[in-house]
C-alpha positions as protocol buffer text, in pm:
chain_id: "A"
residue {
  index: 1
  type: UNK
  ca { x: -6293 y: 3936 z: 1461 }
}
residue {
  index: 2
  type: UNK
  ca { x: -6545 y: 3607 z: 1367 }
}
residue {
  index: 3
  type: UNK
  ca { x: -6467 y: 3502 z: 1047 }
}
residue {
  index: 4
  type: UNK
  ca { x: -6817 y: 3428 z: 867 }
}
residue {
  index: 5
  type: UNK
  ca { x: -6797 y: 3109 z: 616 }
}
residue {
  index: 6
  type: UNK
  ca { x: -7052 y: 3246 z: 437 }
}
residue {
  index: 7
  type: UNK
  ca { x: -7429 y: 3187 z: 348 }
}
residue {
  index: 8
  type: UNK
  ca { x: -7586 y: 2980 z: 89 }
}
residue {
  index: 9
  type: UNK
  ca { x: -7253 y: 2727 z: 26 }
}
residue {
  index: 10
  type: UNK
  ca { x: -7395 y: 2451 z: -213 }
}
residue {
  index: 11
  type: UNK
  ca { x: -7322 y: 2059 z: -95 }
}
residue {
  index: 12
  type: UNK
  ca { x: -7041 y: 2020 z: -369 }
}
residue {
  index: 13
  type: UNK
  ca { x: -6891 y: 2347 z: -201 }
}
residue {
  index: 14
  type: UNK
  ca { x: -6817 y: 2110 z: 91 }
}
residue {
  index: 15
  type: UNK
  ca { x: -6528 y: 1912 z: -161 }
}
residue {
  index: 16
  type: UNK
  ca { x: -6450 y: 2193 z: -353 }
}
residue {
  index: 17
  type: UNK
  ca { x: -6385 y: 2411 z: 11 }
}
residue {
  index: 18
  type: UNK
  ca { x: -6076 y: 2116 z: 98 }
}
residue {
  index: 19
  type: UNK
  ca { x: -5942 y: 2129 z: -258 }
}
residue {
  index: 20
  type: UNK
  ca { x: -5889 y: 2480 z: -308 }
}
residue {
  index: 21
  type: UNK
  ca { x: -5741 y: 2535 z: 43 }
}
residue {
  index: 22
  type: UNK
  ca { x: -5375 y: 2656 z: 42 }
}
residue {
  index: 23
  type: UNK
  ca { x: -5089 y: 2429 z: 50 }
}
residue {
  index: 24
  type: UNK
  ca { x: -5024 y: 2610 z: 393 }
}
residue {
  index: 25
  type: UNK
  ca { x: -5403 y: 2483 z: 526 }
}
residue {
  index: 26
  type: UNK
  ca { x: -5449 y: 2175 z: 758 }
}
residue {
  index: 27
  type: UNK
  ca { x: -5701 y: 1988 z: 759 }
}
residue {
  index: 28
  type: UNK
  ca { x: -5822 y: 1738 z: 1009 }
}
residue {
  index: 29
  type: UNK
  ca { x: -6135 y: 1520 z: 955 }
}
residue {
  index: 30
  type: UNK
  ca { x: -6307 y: 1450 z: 1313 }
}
residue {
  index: 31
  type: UNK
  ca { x: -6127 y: 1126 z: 1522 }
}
residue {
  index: 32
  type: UNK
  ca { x: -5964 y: 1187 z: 1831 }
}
residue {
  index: 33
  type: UNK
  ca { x: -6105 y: 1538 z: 1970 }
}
residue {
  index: 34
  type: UNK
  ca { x: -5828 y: 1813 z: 2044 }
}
residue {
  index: 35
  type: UNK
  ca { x: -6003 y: 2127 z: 2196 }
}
residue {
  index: 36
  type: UNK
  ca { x: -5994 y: 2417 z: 1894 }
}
residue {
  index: 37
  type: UNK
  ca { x: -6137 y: 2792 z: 1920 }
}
residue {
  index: 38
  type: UNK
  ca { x: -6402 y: 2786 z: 1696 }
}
residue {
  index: 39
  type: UNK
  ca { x: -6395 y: 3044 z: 1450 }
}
residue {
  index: 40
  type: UNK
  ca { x: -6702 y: 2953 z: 1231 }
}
residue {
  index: 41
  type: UNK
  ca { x: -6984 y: 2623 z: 1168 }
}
residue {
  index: 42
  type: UNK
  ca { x: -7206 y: 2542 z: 911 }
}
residue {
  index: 43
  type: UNK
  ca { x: -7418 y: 2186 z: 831 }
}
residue {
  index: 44
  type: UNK
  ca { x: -7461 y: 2136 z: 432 }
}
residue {
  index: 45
  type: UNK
  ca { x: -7745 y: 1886 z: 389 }
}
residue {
  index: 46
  type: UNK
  ca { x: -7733 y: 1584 z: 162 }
}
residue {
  index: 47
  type: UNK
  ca { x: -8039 y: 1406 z: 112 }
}
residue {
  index: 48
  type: UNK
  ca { x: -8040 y: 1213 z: 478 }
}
residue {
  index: 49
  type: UNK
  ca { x: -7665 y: 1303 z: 508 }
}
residue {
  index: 50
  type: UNK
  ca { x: -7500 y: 1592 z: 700 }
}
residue {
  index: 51
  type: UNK
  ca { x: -7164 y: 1720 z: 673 }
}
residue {
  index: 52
  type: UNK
  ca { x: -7032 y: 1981 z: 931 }
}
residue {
  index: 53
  type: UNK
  ca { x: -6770 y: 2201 z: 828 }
}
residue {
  index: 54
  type: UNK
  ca { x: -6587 y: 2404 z: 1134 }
}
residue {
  index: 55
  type: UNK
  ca { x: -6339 y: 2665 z: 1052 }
}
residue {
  index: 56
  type: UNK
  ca { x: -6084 y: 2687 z: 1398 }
}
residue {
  index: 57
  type: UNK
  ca { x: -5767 y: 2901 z: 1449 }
}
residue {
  index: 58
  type: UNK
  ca { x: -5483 y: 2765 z: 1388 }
}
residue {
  index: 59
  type: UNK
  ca { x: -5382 y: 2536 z: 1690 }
}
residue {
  index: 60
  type: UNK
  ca { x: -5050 y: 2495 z: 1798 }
}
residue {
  index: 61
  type: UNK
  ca { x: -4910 y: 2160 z: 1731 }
}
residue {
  index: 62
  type: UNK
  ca { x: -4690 y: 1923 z: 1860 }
}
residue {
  index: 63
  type: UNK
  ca { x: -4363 y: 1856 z: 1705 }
}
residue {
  index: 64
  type: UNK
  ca { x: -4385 y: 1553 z: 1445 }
}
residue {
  index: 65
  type: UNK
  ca { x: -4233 y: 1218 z: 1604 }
}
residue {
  index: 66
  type: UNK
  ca { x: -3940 y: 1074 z: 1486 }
}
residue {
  index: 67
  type: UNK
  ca { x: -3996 y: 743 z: 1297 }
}
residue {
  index: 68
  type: UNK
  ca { x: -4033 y: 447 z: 1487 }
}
residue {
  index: 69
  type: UNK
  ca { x: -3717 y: 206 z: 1367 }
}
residue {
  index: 70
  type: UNK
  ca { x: -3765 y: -71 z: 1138 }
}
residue {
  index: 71
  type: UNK
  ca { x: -3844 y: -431 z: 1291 }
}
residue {
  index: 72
  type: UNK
  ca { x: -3543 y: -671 z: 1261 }
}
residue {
  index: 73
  type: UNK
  ca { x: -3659 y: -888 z: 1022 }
}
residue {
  index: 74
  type: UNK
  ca { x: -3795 y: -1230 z: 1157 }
}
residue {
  index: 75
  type: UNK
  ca { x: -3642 y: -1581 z: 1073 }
}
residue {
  index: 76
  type: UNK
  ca { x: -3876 y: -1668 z: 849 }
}
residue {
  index: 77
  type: UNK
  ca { x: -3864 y: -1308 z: 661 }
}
residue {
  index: 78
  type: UNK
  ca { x: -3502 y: -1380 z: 578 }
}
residue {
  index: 79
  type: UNK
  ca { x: -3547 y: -1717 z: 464 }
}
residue {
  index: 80
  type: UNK
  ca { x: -3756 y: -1652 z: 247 }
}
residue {
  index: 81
  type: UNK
  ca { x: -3541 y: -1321 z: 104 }
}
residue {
  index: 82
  type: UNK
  ca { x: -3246 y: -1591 z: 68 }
}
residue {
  index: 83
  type: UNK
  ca { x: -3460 y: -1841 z: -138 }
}
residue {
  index: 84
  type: UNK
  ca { x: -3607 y: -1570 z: -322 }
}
residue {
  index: 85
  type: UNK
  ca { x: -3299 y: -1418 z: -381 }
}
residue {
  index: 86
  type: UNK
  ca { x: -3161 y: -1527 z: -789 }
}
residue {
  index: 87
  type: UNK
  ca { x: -3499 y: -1535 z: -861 }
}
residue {
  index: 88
  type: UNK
  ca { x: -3670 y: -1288 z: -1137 }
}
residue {
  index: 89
  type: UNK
  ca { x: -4017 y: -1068 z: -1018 }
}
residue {
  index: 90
  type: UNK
  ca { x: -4284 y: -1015 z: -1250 }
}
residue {
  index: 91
  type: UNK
  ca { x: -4571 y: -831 z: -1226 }
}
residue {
  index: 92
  type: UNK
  ca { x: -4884 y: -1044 z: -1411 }
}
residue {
  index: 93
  type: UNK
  ca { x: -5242 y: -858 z: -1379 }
}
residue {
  index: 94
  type: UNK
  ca { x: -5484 y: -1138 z: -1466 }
}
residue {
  index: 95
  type: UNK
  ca { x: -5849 y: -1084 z: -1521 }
}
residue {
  index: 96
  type: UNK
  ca { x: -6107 y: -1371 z: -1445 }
}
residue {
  index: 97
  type: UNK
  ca { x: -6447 y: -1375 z: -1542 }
}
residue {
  index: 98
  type: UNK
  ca { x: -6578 y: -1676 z: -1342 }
}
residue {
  index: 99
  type: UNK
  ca { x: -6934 y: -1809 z: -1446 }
}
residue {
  index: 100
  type: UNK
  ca { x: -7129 y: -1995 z: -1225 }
}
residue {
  index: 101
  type: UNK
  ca { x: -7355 y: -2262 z: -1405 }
}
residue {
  index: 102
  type: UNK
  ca { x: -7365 y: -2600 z: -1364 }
}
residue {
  index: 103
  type: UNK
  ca { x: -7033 y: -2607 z: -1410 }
}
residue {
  index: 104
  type: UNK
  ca { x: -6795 y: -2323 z: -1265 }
}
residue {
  index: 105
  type: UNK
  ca { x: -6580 y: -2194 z: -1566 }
}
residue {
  index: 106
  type: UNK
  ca { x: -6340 y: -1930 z: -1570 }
}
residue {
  index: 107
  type: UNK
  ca { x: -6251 y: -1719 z: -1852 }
}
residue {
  index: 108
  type: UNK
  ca { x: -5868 y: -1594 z: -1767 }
}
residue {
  index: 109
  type: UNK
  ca { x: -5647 y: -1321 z: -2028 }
}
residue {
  index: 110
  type: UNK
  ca { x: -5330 y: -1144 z: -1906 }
}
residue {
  index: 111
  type: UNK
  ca { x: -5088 y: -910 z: -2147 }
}
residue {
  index: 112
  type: UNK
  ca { x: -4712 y: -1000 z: -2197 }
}
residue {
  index: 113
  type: UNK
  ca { x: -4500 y: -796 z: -2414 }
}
residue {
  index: 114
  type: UNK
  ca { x: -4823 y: -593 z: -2520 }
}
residue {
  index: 115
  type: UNK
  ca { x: -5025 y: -935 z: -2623 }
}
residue {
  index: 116
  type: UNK
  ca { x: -5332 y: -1072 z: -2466 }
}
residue {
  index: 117
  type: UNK
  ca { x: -5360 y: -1417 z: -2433 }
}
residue {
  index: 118
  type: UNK
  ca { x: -5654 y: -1602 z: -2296 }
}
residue {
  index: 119
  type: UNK
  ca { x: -5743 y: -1932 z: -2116 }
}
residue {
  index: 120
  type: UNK
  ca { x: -6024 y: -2127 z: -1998 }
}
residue {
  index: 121
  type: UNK
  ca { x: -6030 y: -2298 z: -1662 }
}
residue {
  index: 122
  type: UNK
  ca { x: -6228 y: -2494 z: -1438 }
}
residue {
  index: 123
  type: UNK
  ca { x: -6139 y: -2337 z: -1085 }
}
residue {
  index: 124
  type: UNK
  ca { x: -6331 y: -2076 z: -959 }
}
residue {
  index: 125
  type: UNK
  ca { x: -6083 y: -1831 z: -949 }
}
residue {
  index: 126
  type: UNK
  ca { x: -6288 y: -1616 z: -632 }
}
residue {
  index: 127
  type: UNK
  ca { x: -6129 y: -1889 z: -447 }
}
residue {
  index: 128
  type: UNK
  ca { x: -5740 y: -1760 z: -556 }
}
residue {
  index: 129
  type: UNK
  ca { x: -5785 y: -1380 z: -444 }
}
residue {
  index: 130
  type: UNK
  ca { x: -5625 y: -1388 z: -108 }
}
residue {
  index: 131
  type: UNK
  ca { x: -5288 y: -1504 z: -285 }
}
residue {
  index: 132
  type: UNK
  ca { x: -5038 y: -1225 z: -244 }
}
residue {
  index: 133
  type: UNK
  ca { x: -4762 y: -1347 z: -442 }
}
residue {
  index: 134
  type: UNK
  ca { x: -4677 y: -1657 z: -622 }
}
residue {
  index: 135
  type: UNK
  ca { x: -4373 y: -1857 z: -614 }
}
residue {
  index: 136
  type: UNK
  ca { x: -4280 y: -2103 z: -914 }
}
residue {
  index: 137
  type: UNK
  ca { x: -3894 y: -2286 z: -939 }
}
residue {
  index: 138
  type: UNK
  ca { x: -3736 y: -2006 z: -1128 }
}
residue {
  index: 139
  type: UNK
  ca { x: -3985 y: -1683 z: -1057 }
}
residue {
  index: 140
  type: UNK
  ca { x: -4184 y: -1433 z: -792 }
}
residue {
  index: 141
  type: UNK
  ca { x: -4490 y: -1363 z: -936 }
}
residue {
  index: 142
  type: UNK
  ca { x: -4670 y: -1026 z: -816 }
}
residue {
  index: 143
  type: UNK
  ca { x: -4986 y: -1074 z: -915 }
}
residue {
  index: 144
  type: UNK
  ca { x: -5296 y: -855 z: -955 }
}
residue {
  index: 145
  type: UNK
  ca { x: -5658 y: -995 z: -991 }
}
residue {
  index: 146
  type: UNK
  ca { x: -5940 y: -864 z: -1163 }
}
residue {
  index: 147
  type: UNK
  ca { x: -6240 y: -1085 z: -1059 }
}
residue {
  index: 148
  type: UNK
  ca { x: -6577 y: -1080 z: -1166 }
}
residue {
  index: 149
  type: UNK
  ca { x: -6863 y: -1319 z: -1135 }
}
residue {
  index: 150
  type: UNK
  ca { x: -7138 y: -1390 z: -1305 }
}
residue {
  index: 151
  type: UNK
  ca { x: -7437 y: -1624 z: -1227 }
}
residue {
  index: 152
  type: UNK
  ca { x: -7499 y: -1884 z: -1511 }
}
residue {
  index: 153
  type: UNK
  ca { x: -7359 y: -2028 z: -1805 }
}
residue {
  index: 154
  type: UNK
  ca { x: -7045 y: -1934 z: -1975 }
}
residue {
  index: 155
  type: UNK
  ca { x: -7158 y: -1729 z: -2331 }
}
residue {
  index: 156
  type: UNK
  ca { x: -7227 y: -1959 z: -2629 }
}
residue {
  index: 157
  type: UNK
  ca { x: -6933 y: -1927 z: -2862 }
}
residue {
  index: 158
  type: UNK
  ca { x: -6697 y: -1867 z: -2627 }
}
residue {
  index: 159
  type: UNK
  ca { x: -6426 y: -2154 z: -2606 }
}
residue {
  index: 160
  type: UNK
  ca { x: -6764 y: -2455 z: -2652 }
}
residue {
  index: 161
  type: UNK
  ca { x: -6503 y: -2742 z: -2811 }
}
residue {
  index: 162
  type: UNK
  ca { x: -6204 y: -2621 z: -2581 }
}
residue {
  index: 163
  type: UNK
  ca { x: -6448 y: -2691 z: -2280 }
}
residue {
  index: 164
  type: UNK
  ca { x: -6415 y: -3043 z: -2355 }
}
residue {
  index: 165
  type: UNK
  ca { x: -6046 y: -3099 z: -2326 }
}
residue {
  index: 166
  type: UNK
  ca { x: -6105 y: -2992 z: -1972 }
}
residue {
  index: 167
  type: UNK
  ca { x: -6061 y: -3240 z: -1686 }
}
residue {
  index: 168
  type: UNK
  ca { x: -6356 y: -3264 z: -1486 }
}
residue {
  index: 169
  type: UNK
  ca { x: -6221 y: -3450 z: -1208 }
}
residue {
  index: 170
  type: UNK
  ca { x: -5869 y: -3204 z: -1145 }
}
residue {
  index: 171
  type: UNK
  ca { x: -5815 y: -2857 z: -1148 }
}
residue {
  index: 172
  type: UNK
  ca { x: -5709 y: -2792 z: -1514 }
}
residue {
  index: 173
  type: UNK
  ca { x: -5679 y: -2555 z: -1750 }
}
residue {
  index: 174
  type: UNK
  ca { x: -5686 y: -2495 z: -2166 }
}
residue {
  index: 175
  type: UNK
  ca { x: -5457 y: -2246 z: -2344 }
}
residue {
  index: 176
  type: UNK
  ca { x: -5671 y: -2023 z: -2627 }
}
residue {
  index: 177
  type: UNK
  ca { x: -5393 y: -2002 z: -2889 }
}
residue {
  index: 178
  type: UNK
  ca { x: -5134 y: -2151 z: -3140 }
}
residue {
  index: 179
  type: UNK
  ca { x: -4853 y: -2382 z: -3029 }
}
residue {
  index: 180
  type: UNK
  ca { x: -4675 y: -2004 z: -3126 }
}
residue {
  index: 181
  type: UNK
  ca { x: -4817 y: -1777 z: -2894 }
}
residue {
  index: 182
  type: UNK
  ca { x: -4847 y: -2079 z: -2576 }
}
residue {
  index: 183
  type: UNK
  ca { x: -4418 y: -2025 z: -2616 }
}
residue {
  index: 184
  type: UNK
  ca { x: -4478 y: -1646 z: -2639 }
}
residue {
  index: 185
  type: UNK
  ca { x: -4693 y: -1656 z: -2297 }
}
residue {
  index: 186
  type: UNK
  ca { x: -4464 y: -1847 z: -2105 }
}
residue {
  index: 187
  type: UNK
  ca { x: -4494 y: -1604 z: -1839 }
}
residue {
  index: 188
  type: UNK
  ca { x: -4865 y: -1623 z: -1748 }
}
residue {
  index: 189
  type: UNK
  ca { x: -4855 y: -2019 z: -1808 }
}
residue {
  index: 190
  type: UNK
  ca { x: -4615 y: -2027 z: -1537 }
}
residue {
  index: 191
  type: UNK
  ca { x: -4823 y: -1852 z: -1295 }
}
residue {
  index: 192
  type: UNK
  ca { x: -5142 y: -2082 z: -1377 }
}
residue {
  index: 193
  type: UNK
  ca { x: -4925 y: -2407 z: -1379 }
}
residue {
  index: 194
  type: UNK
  ca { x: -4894 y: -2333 z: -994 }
}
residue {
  index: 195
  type: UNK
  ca { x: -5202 y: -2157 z: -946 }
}
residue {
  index: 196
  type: UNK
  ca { x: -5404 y: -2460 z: -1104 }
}
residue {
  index: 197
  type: UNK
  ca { x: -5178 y: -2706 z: -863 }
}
residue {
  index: 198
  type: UNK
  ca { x: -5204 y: -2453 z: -531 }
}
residue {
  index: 199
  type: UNK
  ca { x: -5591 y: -2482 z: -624 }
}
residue {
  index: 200
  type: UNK
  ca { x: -5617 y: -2925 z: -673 }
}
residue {
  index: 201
  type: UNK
  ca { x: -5422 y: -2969 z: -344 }
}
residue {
  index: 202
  type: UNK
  ca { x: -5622 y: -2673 z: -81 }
}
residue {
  index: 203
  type: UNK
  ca { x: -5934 y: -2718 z: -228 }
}
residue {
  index: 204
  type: UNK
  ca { x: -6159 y: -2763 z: 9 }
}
residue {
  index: 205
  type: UNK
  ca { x: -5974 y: -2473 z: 209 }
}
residue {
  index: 206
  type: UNK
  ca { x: -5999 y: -2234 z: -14 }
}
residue {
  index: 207
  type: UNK
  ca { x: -6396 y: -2322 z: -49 }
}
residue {
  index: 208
  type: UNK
  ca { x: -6421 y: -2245 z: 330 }
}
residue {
  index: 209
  type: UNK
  ca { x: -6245 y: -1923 z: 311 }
}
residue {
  index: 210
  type: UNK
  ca { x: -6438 y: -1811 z: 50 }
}
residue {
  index: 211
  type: UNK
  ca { x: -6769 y: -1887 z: 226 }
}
residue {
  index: 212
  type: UNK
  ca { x: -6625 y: -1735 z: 528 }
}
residue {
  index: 213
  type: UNK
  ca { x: -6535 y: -1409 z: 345 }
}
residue {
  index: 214
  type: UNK
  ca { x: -6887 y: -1403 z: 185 }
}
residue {
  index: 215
  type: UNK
  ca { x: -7056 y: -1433 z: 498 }
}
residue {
  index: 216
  type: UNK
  ca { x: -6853 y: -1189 z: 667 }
}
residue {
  index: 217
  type: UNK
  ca { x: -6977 y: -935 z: 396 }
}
residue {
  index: 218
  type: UNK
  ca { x: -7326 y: -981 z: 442 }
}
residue {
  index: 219
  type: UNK
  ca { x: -7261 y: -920 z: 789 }
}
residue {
  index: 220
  type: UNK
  ca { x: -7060 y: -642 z: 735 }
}
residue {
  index: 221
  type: UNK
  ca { x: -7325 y: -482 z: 462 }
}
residue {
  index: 222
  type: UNK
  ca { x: -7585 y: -597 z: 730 }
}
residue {
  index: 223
  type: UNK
  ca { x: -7423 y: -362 z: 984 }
}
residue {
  index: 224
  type: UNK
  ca { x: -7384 y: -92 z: 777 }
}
residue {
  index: 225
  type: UNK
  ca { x: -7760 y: -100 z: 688 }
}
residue {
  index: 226
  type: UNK
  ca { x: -7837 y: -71 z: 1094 }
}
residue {
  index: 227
  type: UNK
  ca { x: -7569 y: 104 z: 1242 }
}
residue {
  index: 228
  type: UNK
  ca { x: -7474 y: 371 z: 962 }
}
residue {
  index: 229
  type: UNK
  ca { x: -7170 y: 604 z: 1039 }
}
residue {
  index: 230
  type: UNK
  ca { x: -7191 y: 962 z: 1212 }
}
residue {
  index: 231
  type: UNK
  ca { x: -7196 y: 1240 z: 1029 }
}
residue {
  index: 232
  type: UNK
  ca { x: -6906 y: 1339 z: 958 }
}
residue {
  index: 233
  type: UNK
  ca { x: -6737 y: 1680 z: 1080 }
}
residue {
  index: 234
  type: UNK
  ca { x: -6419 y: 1787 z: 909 }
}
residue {
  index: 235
  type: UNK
  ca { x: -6241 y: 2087 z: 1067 }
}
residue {
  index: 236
  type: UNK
  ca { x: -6012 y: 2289 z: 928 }
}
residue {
  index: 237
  type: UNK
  ca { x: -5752 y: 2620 z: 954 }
}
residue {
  index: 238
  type: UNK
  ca { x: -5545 y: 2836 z: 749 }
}
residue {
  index: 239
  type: UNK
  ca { x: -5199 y: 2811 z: 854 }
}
residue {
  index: 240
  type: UNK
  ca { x: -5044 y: 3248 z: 923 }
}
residue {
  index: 241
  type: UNK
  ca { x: -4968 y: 3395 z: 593 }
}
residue {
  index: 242
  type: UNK
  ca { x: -5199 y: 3162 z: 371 }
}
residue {
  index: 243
  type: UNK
  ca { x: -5406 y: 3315 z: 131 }
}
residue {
  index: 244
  type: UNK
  ca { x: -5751 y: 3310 z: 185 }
}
């Protein structure tokens, strides 16, 4: 017998269908093309957008592979696990609020022991988001960046005499705090001691990759805007004994 899905399902219904499936149901969003008997079709409109949703019997499928094995580890992979290997991890996220004026200035606070502590610097930190991990003397830092920039001048109020102990000719930075709480955020200091240095000596690097990755947005966005994606077709089936 033809299952019907129905008449009159609204857009949202589309979502709401997938989530309220049984555990039991599979559900496979159009890729490769396996050949399915088609129990039931129906296009939900969107605005410009269409999404097909195709109820099939249940197929029969193939056994799940075994895992492929792990990859030896390379030379360089185990180096760098015996360097790292007395040192402590920490995990640091770091927000940046960069302002571009005149002169790039970066706002920077990160939490240790439930504190915040802040710092002004003079790097562009956009140009420090491809970093992974960092790697001081005694630490592994793990690192997680929260950029955002913002065209023009850095806020009056904000930091104006600490601006001046800046160095304009090397990338430097200022702590915001007491002689007290600079001890208490050893931590984060670490990370920027490097970070600062990583930035002085791969400056002009990092400046390319940053163009690079800007342009390669645009052209990406670009693409998007003349090529836009299929319509997507999601089919789906309800494994013997599910509910319906």
């Amino acid at each position: 017998m033809k299952i019907s899905l129905g008449t009159g399902w609204p857009l949202c219904a589309c979502a709401s269908l997938l989530l309220a499936l049984p555990a039991a149901a599979q559900v496979s969003v159009a890729g490769s093309k396996p050949k399915f008997d088609v129990l039931a079709r129906k296009v939900e409109k969107h605005g410009d957008h269409t999404v097909t949703l195709v109820r099939v019997k249940p197929p029969i499928l193939p056994k799940t592979p075994a895992p492929a094995p792990q990859p030896e580890p390379t030379a360089e992979e185990q180096a760098i696990a015996v360097r790292r290997a007395g040192k402590s991890y920490e995990s640091i996220a770091l927000t940046a609020d960069v302002y571009v004026g005149t002169h790039t200035v970066t706002e920077l606070s990160w939490m240790e022991e439930g504190v915040t502590y802040r710092a002004l610097s003079n790097v562009d930190f956009r140009l420090l988001t491809q970093l992974a991990d960092v790697e001081t003397k005694d630490s592994v830092y793990l690192w997680f960046p929260f950029v955002c920039a913002a065209e023009g001048e850095m806020p009056d109020g904000i930091g104006t005499d600490d601006l001046k102990k800046l160095n304009p000719n090397h990338a430097d930075y200022v702590f915001l705090g007491s002689a007290k709480e600079q001890k208490s955020a050893a931590k984060g200091l670490d990370l920027l001691d490097y970070m600062h240095a990583y930035a002085q000596l791969n400056r002009e690097k990092l400046k390319g990759d940053l163009a690079k990755r800007e342009a390669d947005e645009l052209a990406a966005e670009e693409k998007r805007k003349n090529s836009p994606p299929p319509s997507p077709v999601i089919t789906f089936w309800l494994e013997t004994g599910a509910k319906r």
